[in-house]
GUKOLMI-496742 format. One record per residue (C-alpha): x, y, z. Coordinates in pm, 1 decimal, always signed. Layout:
// GUKOLMI-496742
@X X, Y Y, Z Z
...
END
This chain:
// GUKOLMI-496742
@X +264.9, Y +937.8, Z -1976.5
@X +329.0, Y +1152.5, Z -1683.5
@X +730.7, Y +1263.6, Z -1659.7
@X +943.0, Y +1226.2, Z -1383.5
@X +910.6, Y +1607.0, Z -1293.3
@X +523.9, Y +1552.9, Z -1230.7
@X +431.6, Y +1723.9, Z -1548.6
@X +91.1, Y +1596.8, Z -1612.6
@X -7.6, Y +1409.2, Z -1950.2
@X -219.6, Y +1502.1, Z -2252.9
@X -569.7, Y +1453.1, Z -2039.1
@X -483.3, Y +1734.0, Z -1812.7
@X -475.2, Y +2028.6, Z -2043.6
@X -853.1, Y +2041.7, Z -2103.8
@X -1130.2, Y +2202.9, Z -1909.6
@X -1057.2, Y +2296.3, Z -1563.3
@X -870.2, Y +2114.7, Z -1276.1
@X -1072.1, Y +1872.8, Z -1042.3
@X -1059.0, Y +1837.3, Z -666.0
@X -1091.9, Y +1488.9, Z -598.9
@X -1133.3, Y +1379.6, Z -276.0
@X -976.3, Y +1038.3, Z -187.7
@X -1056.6, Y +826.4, Z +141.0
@X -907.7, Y +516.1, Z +168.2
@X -1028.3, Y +199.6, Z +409.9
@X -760.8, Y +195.9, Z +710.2
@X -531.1, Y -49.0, Z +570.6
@X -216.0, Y -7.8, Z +415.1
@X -285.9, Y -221.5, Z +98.1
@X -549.2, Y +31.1, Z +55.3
@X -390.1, Y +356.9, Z +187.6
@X -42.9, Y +309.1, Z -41.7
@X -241.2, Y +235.6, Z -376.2
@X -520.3, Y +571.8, Z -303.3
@X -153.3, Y +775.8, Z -200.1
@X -24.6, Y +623.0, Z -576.9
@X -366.8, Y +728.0, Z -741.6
@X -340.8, Y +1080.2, Z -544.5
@X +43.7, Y +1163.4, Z -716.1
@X -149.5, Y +1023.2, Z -1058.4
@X -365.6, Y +1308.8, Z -1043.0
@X -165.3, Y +1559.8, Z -900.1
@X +58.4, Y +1521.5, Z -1172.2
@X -239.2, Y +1558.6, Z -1401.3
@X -281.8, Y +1900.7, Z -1242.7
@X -567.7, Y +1835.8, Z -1013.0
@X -632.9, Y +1885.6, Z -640.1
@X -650.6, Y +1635.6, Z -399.9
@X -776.1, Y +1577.1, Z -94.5
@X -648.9, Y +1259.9, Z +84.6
@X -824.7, Y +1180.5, Z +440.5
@X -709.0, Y +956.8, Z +697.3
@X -649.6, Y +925.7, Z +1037.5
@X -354.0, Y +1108.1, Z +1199.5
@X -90.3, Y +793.5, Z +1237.5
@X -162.1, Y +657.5, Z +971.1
@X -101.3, Y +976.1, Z +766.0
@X +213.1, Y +1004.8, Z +929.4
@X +330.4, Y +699.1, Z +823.1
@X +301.1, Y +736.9, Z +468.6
@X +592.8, Y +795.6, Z +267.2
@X +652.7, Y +1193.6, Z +148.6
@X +519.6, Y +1347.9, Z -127.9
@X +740.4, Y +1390.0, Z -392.2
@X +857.3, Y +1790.7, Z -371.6
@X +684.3, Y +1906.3, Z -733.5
@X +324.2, Y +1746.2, Z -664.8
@X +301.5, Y +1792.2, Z -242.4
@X +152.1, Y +2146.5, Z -320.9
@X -147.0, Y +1947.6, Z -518.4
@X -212.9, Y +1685.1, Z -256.5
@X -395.6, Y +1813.5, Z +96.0
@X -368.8, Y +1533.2, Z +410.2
@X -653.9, Y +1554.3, Z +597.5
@X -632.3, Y +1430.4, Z +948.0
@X -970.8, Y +1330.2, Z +1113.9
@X -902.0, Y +1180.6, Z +1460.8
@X -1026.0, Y +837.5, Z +1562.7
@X -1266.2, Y +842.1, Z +1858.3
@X -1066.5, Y +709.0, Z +2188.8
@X -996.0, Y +347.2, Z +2105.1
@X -986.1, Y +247.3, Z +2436.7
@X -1367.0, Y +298.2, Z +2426.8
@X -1387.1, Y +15.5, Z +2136.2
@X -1147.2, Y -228.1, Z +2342.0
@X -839.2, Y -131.8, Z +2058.5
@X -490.4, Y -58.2, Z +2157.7
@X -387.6, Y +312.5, Z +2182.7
@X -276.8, Y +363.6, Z +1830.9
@X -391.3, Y +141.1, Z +1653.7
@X -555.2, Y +341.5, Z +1359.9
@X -461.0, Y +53.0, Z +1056.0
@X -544.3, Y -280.1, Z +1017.0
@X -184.7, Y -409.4, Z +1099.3
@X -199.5, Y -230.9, Z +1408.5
@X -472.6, Y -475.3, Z +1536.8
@X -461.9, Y -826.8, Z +1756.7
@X -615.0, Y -1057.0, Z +1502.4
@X -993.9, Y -1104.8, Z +1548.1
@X -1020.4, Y -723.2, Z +1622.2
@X -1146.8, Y -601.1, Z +1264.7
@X -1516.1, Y -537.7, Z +1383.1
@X -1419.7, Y -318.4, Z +1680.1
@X -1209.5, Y -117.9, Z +1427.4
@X -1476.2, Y -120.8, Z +1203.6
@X -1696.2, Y +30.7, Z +1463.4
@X -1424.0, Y +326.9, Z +1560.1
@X -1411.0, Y +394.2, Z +1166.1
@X -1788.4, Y +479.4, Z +1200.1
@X -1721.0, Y +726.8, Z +1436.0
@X -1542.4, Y +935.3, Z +1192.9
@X -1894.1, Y +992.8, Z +969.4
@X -1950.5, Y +1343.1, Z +1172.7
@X -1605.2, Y +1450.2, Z +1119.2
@X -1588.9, Y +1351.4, Z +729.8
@X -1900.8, Y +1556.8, Z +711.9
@X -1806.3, Y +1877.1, Z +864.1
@X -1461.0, Y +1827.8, Z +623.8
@X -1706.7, Y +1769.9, Z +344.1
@X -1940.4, Y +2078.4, Z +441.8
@X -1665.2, Y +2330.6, Z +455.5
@X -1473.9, Y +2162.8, Z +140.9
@X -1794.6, Y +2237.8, Z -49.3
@X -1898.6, Y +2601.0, Z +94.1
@X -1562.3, Y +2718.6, Z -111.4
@X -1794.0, Y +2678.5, Z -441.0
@X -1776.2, Y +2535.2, Z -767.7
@X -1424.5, Y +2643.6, Z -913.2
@X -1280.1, Y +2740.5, Z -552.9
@X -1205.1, Y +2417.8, Z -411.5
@X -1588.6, Y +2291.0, Z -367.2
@X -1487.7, Y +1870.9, Z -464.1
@X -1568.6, Y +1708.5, Z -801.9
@X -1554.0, Y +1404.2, Z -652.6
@X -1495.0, Y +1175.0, Z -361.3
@X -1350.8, Y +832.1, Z -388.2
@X -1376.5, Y +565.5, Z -110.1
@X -1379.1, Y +233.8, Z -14.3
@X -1633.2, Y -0.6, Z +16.8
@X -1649.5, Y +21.7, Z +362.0
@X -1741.8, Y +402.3, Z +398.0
@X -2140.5, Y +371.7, Z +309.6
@X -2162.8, Y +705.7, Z +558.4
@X -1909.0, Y +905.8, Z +366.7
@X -2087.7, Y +818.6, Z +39.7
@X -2417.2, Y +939.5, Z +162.2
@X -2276.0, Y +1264.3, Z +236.1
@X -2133.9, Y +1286.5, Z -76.6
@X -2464.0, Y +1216.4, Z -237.2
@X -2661.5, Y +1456.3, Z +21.5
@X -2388.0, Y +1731.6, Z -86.4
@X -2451.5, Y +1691.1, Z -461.8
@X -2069.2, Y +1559.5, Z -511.3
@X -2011.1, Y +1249.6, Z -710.9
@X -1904.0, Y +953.9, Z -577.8
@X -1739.6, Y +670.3, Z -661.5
@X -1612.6, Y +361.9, Z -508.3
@X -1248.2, Y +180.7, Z -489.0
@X -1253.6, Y -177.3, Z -516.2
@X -885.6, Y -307.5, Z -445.4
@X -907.6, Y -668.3, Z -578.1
@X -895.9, Y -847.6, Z -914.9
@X -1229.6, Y -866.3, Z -1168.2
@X -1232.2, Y -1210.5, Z -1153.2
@X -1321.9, Y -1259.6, Z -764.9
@X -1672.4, Y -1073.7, Z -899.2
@X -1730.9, Y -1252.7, Z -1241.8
@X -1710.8, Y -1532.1, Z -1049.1
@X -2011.8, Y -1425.3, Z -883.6
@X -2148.0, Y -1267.1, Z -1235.5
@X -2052.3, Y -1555.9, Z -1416.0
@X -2095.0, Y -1875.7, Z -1207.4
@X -1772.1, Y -2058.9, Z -1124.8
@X -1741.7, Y -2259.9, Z -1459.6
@X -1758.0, Y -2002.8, Z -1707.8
@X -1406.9, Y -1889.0, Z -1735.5
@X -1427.4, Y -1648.2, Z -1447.6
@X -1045.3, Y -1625.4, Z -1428.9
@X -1084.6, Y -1360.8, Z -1753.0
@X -846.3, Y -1573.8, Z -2022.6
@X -1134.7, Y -1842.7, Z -2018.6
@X -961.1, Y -2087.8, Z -1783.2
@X -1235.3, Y -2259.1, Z -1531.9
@X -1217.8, Y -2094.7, Z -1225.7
@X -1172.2, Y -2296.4, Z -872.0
@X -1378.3, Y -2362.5, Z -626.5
@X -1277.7, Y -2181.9, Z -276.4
@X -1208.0, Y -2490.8, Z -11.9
@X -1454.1, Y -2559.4, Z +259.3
@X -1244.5, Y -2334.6, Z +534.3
@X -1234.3, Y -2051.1, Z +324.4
@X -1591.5, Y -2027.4, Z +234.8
@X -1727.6, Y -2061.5, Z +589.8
@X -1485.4, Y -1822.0, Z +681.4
@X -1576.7, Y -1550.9, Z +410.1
@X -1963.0, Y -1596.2, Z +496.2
@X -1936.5, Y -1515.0, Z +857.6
@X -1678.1, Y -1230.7, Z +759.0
@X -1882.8, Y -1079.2, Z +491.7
@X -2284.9, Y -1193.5, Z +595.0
@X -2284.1, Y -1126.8, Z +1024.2
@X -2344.4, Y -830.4, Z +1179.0
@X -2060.0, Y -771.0, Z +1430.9
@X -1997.1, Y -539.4, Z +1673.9
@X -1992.9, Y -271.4, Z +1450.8
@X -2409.1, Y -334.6, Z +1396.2
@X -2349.4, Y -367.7, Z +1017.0
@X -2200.5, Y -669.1, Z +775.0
@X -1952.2, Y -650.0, Z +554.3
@X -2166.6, Y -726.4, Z +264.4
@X -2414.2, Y -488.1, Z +431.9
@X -2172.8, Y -179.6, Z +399.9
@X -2078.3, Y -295.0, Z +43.1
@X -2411.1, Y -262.7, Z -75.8
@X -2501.1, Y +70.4, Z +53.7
@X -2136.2, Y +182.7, Z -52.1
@X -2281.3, Y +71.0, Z -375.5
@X -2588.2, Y +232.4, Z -415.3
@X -2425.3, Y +600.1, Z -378.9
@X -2195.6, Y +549.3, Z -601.8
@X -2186.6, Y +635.5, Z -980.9
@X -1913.5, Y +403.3, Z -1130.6
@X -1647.0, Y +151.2, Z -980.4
@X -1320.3, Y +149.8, Z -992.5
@X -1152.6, Y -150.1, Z -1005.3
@X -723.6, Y -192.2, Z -955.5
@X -702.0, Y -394.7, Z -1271.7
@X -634.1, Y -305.5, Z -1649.7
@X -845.3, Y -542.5, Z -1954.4
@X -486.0, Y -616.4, Z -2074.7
@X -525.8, Y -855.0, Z -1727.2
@X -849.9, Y -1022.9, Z -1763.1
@X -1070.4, Y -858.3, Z -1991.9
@X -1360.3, Y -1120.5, Z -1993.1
@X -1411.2, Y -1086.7, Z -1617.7
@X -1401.0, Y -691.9, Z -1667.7
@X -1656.6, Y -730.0, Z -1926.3
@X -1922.9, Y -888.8, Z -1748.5
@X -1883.5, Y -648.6, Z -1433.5
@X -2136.9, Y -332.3, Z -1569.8
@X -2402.9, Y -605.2, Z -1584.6
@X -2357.5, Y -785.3, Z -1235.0
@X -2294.4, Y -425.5, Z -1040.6
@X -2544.5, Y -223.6, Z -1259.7
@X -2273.6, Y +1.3, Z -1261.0
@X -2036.6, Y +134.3, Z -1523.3
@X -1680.1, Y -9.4, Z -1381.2
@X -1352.6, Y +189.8, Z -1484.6
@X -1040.0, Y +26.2, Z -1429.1
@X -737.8, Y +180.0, Z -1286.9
@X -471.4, Y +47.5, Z -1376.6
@X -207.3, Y -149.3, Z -1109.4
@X -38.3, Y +181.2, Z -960.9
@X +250.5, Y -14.0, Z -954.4
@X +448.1, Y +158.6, Z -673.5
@X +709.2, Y +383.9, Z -598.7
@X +1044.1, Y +233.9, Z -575.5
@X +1077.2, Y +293.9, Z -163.8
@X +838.5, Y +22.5, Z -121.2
@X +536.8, Y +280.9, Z -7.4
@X +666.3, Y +279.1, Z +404.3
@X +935.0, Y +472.2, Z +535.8
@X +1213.5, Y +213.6, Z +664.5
@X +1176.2, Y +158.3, Z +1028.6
@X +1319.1, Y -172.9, Z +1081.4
@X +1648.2, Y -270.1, Z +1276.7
@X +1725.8, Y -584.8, Z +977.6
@X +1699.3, Y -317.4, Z +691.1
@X +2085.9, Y -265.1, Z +678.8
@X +2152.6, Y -617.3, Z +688.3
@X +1961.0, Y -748.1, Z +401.9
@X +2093.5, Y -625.9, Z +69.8
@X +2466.5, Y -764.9, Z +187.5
@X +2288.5, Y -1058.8, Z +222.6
@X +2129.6, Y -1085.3, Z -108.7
@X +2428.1, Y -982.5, Z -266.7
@X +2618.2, Y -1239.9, Z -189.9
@X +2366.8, Y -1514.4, Z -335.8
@X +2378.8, Y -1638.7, Z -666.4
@X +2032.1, Y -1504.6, Z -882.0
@X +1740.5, Y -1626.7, Z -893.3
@X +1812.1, Y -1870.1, Z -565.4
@X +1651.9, Y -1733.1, Z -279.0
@X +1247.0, Y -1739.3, Z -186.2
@X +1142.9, Y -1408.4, Z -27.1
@X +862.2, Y -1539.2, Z +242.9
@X +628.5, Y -1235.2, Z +346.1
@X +287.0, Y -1293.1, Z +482.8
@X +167.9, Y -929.4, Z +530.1
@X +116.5, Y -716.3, Z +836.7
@X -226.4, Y -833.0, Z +916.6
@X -390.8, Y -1171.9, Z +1038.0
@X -85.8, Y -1328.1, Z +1141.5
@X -10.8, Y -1730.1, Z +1113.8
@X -70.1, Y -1913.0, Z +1445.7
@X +241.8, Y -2005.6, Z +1626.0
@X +199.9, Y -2368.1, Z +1547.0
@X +159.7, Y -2295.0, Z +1161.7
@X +440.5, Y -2074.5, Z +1159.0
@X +676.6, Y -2315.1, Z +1305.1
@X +571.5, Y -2521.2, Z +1049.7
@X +637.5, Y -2281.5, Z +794.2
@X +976.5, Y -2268.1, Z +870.6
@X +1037.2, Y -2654.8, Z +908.8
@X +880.2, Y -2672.6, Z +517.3
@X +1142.0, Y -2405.8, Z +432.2
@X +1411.1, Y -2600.3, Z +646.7
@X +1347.7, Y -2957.0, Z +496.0
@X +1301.5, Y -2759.9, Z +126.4
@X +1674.4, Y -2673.8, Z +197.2
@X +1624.4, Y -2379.1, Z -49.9
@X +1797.7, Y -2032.0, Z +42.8
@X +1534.8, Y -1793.3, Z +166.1
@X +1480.7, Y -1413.8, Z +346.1
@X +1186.0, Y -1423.2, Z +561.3
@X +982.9, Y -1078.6, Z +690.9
@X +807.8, Y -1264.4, Z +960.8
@X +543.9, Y -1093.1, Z +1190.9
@X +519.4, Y -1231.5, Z +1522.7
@X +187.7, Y -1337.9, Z +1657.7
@X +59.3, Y -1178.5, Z +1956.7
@X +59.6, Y -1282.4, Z +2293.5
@X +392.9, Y -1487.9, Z +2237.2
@X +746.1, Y -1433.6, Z +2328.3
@X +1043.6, Y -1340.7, Z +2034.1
@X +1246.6, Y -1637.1, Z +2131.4
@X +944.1, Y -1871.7, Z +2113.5
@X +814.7, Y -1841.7, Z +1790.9
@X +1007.7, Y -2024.5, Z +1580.0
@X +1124.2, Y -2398.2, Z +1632.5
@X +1400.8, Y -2470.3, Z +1875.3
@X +1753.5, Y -2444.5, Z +1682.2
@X +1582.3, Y -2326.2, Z +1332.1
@X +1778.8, Y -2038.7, Z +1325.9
@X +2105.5, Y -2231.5, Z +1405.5
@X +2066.6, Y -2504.4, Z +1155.7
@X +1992.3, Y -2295.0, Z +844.3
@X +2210.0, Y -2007.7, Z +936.7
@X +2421.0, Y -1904.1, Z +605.9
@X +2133.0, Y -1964.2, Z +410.0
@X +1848.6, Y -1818.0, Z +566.5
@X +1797.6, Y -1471.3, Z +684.5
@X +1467.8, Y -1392.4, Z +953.9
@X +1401.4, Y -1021.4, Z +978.5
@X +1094.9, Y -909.9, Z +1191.1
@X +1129.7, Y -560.5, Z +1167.1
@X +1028.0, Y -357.5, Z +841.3
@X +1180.3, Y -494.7, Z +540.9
@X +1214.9, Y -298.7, Z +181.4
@X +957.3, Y -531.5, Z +39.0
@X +1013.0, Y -387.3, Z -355.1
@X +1365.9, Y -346.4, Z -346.1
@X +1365.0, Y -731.9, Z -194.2
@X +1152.6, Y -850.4, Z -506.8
@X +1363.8, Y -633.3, Z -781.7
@X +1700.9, Y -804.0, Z -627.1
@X +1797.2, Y -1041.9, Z -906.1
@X +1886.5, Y -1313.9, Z -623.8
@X +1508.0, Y -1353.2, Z -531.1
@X +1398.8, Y -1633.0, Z -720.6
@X +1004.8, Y -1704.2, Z -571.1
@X +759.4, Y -1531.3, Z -313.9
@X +623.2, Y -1730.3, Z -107.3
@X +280.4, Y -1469.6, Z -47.5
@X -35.8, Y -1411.0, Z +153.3
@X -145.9, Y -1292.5, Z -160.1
@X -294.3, Y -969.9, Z -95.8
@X -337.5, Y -795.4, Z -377.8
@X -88.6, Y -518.1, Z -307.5
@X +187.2, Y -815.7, Z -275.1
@X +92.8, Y -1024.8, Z -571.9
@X +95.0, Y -690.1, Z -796.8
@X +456.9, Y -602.7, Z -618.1
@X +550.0, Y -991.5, Z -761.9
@X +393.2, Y -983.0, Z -1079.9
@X +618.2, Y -629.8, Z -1121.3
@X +914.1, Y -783.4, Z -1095.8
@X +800.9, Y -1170.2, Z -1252.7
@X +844.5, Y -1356.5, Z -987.1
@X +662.7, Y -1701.8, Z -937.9
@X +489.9, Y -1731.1, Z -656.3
@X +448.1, Y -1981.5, Z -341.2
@X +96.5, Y -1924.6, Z -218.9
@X -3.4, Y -1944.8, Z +134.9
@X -335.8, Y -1709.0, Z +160.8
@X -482.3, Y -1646.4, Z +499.1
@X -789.6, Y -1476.9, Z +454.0
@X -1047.3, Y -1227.3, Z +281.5
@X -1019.6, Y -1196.5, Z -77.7
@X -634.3, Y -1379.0, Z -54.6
@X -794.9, Y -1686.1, Z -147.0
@X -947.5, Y -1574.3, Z -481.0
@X -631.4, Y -1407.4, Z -591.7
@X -456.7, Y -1728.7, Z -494.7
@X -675.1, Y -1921.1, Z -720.7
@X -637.7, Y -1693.7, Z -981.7
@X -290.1, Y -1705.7, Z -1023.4
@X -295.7, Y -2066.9, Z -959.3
@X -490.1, Y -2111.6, Z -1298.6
@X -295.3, Y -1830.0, Z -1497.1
@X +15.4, Y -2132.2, Z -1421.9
@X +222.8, Y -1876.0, Z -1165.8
@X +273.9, Y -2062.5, Z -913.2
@X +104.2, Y -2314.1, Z -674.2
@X -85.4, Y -2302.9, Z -360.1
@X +54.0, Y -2469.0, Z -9.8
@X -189.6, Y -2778.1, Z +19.1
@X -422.3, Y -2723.6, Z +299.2
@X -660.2, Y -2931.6, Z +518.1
@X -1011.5, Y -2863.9, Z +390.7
@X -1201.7, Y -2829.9, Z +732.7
@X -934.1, Y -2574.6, Z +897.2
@X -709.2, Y -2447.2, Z +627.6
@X -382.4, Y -2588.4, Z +843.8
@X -86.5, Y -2687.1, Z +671.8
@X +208.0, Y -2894.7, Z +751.1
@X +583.6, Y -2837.4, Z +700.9
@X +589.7, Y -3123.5, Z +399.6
@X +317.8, Y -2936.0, Z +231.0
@X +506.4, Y -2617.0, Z +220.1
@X +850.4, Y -2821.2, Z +114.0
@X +616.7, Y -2961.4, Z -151.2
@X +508.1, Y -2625.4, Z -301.6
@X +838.8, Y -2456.9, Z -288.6
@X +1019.1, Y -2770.1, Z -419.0
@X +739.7, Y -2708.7, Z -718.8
@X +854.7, Y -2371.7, Z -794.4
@X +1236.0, Y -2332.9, Z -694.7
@X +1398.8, Y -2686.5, Z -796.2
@X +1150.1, Y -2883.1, Z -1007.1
@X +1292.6, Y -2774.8, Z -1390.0
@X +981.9, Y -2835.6, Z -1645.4
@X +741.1, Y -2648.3, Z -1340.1
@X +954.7, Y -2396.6, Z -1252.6
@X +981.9, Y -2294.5, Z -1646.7
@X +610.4, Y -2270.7, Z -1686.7
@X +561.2, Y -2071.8, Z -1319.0
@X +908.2, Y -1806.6, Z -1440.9
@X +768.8, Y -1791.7, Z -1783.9
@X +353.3, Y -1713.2, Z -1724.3
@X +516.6, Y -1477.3, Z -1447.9
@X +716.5, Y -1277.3, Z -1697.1
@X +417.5, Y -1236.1, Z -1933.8
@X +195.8, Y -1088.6, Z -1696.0
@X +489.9, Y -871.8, Z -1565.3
@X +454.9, Y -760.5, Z -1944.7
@X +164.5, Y -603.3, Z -1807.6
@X +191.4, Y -521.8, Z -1433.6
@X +475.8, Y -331.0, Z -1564.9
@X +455.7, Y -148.5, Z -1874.3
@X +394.6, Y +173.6, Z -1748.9
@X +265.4, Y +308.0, Z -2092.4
@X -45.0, Y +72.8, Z -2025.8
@X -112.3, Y +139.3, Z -1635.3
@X -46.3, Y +526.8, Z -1733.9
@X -331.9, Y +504.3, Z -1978.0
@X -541.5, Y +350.8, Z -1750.7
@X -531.7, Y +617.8, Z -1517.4
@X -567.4, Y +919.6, Z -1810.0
@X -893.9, Y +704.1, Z -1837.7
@X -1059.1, Y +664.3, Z -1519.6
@X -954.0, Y +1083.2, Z -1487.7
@X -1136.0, Y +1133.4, Z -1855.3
@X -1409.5, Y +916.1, Z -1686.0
@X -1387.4, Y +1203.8, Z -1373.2
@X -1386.3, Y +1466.9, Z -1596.0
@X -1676.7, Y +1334.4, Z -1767.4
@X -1935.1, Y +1442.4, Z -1473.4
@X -1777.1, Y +1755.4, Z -1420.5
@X -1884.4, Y +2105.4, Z -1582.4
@X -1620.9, Y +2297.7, Z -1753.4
END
């Protein structure tokens, strides 16, 4: 296991160091796990290259002092966004007015030329002088893995989602997809029509989602996968077969204990006070993510559900675009359920919110990043997904009994304000359901968290590196 000085483990005294090359999609539940796998190998004693765009570099937390002088950040600039109809700036994900993904996806492509001239003079240093081992990506960067595979490097590709959302596809929906041989669920109507535009139309960036996957895909010579077969080994097992693939899983990378952003917000100072003085296990931590905000009519209903649940709560809400501060959330809300609810809408310390023993429930998007950062510290969850692959992971911890989904209307995926009283109700105050949802939560934070198991997983996936590389 790798010590807290950044001395590497038993894998990385044989044969000689790697560079690795890492290159993350432009989101931050993608950027903060590749920055966790980069300090994995750097304190296994190999090089790393991390690329990304300029801001969003800069907005990644520092490098711990004893492995910065292992870990390179590459900076390739983002043609003008102004040309693509994007803000100035807006270089991540949760930088963008919802419905804005393509265009973004089309100013990623422009960075192909610039990877490549990073990737030409990376490999005229030679074999043993810096020339890369490998480069890891996404599955959005089919360009980048072509070079790869034009320069000779290997290449492999990232996948930042459970097993189970593709042995559902491997396995059909009824064969215990979930990986502990529960049934898995069938996605509602919303969801599904949703996904299939998302993943199946060409947009403005000229290529599909599924598109890019597949020629991500083709390049690559293994998967990894942010998972562990302590989590759901039967959907890991039938993953080589449906890919065609060997896949390699990584582990969680649980994070670092600042919560993977530097603290920005104006309500940081306020909030630990706060949960202090609340008795434990009491208050539901609400967080929806930075991306693909609720409508304003859904979140006012979100916070008349938490106001008629009249259960203590601490709520990082992102504002939607395009609508005043002081009109988002229903008239007097704050004023009736002052003293026990707290709104924050600046950056909140998301990990040290979910290790504070007063949290009692998350009420998630369920992103994978945010259900791992639950599962770490057990904590049931309240389930409220809003789109991509949050619906799977929803389902998924639905069936492993962690918690329960916000009931939603099947055409549009709306929701009212009893439906989320319902579901916290369910998990905070309801005594027989609430000891199922703390005690399924606490076994898999057996996992999340044992650090002896995700550290193994890692000295894996680098033996599986190391495998492909000459000596």
């Amino acid at each position: 296991m790798t010590g807290a000085d950044g001395a590497g483990s038993s894998s990385s005294s044989s044969l000689r160091r790697m560079h690795v090359v890492i290159f993350p999609w432009l989101a931050f539940g993608h950027l903060l796990p590749g920055l966790e796998l980069a300090q994995r190998l750097a304190s296994r004693g190999h090089r790393v290259s991390f690329v990304s765009t300029p801001r969003n570099l800069a907005r990644l937390p520092p490098l711990p002092p004893a492995l910065a002088p292992r870990v390179d950040l590459v900076a390739l600039p983002l043609p003008r966004l102004e040309d693509y109809g994007l803000p100035d700036g807006a270089e991540s994900t949760n930088d963008l007015p919802f419905g804005a993904f393509e265009l973004h996806r089309k100013a990623f492509d422009g960075l192909a030329a610039p990877f490549a001239a990073f990737l030409d003079a990376a490999c005229a240093q030679g074999v043993g002088n810096g020339r890369p081992d490998w480069v890891i990506l996404d599955n959005f960067h089919h360009w980048a893995a072509a070079a790869a595979v034009d320069r000779k490097v290997s290449c492999a590709m990232l996948l930042h989602v459970p097993a189970s959302i593709f042995a559902a596809l491997a396995g059909g929906q009824q064969q215990g997809a979930t990986g502990d041989g529960q049934p898995a669920a069938t996605a509602p109507r919303f969801e599904t029509e949703r996904n299939r535009a998302m993943y199946s139309t060409d947009g403005a960036s000229g290529i599909s989602v599924g598109q890019r996957f597949s020629l991500t895909l083709q390049c690559c010579d293994f998967i990894g996968m942010r998972t562990c077969a302590e989590f759901e080994p039967e959907a890991l097992s039938r993953l080589p077969t449906f890919f065609v693939k060997p896949v390699v899983p990584f582990g969680f990378l649980p994070p670092s204990p600042d919560g993977g952003r530097r603290a920005t917000g104006k309500d940081d100072d306020a909030i630990t006070p706060w949960l202090d003085a609340r008795p434990a296990e009491t208050v539901v931590y609400v967080a929806l993510g930075s991306e693909a905000p609720l409508s304003v009519e859904l979140v006012r209903e979100l916070a008349l559900g938490l106001e008629l649940a009249g259960v203590p709560f601490l709520w990082a809400l992102r504002k939607p675009a395009g609508v005043a501060e002081a009109d988002v959330l229903p008239a007097g809300f704050e004023e009736r359920t002052r003293g026990r609810g707290l709104v924050a809408t600046g950056w909140v310390p998301q990990i040290g919110i979910l290790a504070h023993g007063a949290v009692g429930a998350f009420l998630t998007h369920c992103g994978w990043s945010s259900t791992v950062e639950g599962l770490l510290f057990g904590r049931p969850l309240i389930m409220l997904p809003i789109h991509g692959d949050q619906g799977s992971n929803a389902r998924l911890m639905e069936e492993r009994k962690v918690g329960v989904q916000v009931a939603r209307d099947e055409d549009d995926g709306s929701f009212d304000r009893h439906a989320v009283a319902r579901a916290v109700r369910a998990v905070m105050f309801e005594d027989e359901s609430r000891r199922v949802f703390v005690e399924n939560a606490k076994k898999l934070q057996g996992i999340v968290g044992d650090r002896t198991c995700q550290e193994r997983c890692v000295d894996e996936f680098v033996e599986r590196l190391k495998s492909s590389c000459s000596g």
